[in-house]
TIFIKOL-320923 format. One record per atom (N, C-alpha, C): residue number from 1; residue in one letter; atom name; x, y, z. Coordinates in nm, 2 decimals. Example, Ala and Ser with C-alpha at 12.3 -4.5 7.8 and 13.67 -1.06 7.14 Angstrom:
<rs>
R  resi  resn  name       x       y       z
R     1     A     N    1.32   -0.57    0.78
R     1     A    CA    1.23   -0.45    0.78
R     1     A     C    1.32   -0.33    0.78
R     2     S     N    1.28   -0.22    0.71
R     2     S    CA    1.37   -0.11    0.71
R     2     S     C    1.29    0.00    0.79
</rs>
This chain:
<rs>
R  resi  resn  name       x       y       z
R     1     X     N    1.28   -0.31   -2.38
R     1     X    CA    1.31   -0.34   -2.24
R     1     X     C    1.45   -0.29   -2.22
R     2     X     N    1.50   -0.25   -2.13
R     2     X    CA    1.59   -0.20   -2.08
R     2     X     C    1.66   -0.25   -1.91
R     3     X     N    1.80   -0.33   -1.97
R     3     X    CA    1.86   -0.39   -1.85
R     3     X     C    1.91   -0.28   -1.80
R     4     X     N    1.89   -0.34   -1.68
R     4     X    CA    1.95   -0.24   -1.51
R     4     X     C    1.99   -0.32   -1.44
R     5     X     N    2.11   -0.31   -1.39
R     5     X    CA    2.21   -0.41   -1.31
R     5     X     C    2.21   -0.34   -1.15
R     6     X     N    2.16   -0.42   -1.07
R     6     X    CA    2.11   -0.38   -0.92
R     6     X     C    2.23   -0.44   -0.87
R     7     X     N    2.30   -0.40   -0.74
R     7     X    CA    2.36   -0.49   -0.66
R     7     X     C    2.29   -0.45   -0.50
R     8     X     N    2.24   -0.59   -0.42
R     8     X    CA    2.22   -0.61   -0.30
R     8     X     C    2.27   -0.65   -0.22
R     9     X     N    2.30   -0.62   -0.08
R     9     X    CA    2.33   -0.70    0.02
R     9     X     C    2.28   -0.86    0.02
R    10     X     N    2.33   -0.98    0.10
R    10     X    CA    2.36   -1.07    0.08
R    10     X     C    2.19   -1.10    0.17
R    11     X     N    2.16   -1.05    0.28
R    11     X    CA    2.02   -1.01    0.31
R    11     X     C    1.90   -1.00    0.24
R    12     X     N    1.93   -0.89    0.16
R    12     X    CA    1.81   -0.91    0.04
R    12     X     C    1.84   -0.94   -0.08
R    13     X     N    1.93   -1.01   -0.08
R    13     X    CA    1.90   -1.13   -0.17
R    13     X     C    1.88   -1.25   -0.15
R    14     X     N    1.89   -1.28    0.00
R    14     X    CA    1.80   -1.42    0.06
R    14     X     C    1.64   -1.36    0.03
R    15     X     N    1.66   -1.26    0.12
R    15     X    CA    1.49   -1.21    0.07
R    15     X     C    1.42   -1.24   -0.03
R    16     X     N    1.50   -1.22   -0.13
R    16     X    CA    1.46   -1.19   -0.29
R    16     X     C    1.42   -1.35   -0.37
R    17     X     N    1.47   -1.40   -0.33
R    17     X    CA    1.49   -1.59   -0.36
R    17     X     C    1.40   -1.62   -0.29
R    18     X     N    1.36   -1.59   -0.14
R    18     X    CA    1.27   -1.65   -0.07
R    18     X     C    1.13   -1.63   -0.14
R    19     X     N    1.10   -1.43   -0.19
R    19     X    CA    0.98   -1.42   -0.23
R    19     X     C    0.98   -1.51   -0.36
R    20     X     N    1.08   -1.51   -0.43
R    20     X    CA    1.04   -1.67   -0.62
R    20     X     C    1.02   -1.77   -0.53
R    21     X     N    1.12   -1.77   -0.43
R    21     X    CA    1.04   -1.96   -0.40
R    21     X     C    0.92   -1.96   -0.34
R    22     X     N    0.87   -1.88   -0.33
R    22     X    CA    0.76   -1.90   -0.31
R    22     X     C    0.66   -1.89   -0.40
R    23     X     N    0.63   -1.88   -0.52
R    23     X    CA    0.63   -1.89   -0.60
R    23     X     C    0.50   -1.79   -0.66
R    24     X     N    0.47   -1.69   -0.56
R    24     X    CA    0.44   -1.57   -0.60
R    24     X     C    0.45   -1.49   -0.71
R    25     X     N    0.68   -1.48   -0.70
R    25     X    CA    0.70   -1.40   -0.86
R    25     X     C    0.78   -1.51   -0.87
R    26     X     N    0.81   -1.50   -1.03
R    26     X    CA    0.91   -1.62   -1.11
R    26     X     C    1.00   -1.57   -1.11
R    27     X     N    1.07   -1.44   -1.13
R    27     X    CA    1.21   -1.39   -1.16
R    27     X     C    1.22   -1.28   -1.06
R    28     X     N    1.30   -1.25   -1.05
R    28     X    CA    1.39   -1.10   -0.96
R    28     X     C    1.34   -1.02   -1.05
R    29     X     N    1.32   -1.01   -1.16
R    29     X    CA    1.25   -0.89   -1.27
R    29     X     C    1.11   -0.88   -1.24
R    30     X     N    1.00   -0.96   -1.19
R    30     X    CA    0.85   -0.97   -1.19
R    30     X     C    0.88   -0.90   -1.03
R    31     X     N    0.96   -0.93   -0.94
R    31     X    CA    0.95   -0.88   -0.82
R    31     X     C    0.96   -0.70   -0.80
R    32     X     N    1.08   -0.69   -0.89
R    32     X    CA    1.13   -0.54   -0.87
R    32     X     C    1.00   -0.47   -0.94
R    33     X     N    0.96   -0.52   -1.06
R    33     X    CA    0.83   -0.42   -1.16
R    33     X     C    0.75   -0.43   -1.14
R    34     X     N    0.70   -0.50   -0.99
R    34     X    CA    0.59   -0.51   -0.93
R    34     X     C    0.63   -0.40   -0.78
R    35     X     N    0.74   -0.40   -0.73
R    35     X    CA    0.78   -0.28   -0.65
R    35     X     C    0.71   -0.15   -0.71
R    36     X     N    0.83   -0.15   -0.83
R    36     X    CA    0.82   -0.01   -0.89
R    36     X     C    0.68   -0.02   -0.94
R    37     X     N    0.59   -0.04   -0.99
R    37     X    CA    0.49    0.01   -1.02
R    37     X     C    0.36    0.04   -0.86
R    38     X     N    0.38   -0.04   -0.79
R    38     X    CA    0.37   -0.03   -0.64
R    38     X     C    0.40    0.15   -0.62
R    39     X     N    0.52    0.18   -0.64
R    39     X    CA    0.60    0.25   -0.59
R    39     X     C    0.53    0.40   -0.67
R    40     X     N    0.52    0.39   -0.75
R    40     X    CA    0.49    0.46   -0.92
R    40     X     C    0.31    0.46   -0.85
R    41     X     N    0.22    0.39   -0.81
R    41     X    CA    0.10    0.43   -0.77
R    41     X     C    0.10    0.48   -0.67
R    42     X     N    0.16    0.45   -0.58
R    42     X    CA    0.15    0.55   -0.40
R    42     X     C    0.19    0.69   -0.50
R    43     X     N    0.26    0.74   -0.54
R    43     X    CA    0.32    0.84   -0.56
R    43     X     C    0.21    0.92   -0.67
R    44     X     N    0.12    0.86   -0.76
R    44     X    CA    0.05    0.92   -0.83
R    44     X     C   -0.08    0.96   -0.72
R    45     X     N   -0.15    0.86   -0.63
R    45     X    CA   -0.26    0.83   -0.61
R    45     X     C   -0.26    0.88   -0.45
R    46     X     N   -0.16    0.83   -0.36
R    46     X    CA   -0.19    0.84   -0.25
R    46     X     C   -0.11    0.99   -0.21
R    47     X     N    0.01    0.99   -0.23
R    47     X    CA    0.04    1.16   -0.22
R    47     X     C   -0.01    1.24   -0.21
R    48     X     N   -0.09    1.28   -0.35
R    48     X    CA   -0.17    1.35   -0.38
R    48     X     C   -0.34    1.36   -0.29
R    49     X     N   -0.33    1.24   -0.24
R    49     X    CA   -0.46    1.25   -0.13
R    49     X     C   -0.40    1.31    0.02
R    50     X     N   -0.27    1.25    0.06
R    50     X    CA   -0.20    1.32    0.17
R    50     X     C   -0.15    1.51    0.20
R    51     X     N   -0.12    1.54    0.07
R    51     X    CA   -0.08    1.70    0.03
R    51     X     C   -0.27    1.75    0.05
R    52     X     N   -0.37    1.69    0.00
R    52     X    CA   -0.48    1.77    0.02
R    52     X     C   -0.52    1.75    0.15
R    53     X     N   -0.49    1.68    0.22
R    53     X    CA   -0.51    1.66    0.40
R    53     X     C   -0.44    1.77    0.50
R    54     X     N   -0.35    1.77    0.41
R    54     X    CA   -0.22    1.89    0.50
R    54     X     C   -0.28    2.00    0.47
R    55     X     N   -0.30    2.04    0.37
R    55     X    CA   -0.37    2.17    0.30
R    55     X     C   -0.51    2.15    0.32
R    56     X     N   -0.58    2.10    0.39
R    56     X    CA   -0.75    2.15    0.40
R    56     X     C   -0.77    2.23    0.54
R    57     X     N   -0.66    2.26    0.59
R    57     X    CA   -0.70    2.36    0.70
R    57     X     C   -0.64    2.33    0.82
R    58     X     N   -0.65    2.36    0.97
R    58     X    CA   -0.60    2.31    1.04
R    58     X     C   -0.65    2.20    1.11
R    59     X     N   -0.59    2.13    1.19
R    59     X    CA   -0.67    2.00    1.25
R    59     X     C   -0.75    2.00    1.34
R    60     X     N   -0.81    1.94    1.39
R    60     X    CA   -0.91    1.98    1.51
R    60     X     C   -0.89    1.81    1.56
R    61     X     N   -0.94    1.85    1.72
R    61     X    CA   -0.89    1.75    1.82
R    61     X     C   -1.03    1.63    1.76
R    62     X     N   -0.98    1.48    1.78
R    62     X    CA   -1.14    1.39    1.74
R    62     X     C   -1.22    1.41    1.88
R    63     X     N   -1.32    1.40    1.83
R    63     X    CA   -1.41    1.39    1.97
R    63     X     C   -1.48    1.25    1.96
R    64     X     N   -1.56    1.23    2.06
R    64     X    CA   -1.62    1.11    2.09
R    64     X     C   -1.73    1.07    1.94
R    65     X     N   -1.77    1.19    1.91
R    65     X    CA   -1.91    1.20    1.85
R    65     X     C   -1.80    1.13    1.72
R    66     X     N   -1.69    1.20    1.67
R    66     X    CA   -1.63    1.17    1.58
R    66     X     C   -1.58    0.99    1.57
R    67     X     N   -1.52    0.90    1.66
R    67     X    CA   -1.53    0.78    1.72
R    67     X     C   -1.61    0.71    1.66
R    68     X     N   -1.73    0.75    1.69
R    68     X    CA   -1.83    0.70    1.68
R    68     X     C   -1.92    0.68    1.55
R    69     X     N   -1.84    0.79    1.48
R    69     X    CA   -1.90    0.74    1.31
R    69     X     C   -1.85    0.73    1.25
R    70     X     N   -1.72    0.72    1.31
R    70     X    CA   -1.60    0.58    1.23
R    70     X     C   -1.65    0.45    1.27
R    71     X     N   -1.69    0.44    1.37
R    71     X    CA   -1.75    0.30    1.45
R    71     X     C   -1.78    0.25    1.33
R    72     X     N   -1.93    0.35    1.34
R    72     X    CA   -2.07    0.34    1.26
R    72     X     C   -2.03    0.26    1.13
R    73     X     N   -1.98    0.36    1.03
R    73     X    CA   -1.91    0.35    0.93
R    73     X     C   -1.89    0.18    0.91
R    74     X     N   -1.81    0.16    1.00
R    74     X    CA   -1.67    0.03    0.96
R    74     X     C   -1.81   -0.09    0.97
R    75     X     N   -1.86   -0.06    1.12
R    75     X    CA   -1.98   -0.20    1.11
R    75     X     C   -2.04   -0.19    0.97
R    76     X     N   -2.05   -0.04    0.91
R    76     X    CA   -2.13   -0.09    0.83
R    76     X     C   -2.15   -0.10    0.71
R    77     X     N   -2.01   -0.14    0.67
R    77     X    CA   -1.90   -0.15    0.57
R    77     X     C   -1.91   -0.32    0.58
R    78     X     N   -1.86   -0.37    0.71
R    78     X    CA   -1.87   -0.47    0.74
R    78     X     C   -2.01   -0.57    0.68
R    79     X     N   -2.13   -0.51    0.71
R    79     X    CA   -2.21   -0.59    0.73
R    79     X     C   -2.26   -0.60    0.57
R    80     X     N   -2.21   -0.50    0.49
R    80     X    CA   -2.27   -0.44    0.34
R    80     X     C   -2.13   -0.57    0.35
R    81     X     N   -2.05   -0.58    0.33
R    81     X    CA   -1.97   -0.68    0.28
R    81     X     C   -2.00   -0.85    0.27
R    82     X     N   -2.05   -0.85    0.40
R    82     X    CA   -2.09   -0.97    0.45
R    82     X     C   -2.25   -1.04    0.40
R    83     X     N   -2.31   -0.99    0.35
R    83     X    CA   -2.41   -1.00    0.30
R    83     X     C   -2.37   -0.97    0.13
R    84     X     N   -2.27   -0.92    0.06
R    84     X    CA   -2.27   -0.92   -0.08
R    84     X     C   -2.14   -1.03   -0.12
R    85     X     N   -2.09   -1.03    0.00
R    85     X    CA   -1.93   -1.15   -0.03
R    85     X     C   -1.97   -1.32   -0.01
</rs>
């Protein structure tokens, strides 16, 4: 393990005390390595799906039809949830 000495404004360090008292994380150390690994998956996982969005061509305007089976979709995401949760 390897110490790293952070300094914060007086702000988030109320912050920082509020998220232990609540007793979510125990230390200022469980907070930040739950940041950074946070921080460490957007960057492997999600980036990498955003750079192939930019890069699959150019955009096209949504249309109605398009609306509509996102609608579809979500009810029925929804209802598959609701019936197995």
């Amino acid at each position: 393990m390897t110490t790293f000495t952070v300094s914060l404004p007086e702000a988030l360090t109320a912050y920082l005390q509020a998220r232990i008292d609540s007793g979510e994380f125990s230390t200022a150390d469980a907070y930040i390595q739950a940041l950074i690994q946070q921080d460490k998956a957007r960057q492997e996982h999600l980036e990498p799906l955003l750079l192939e969005g930019l890069e699959s061509g150019e955009a096209t305007p949504m249309t109605a039809a398009d609306w509509e089976t996102i609608r579809s979709n979500v009810r029925k995401n929804q209802s598959d949830q609701s019936q197995h949760g």
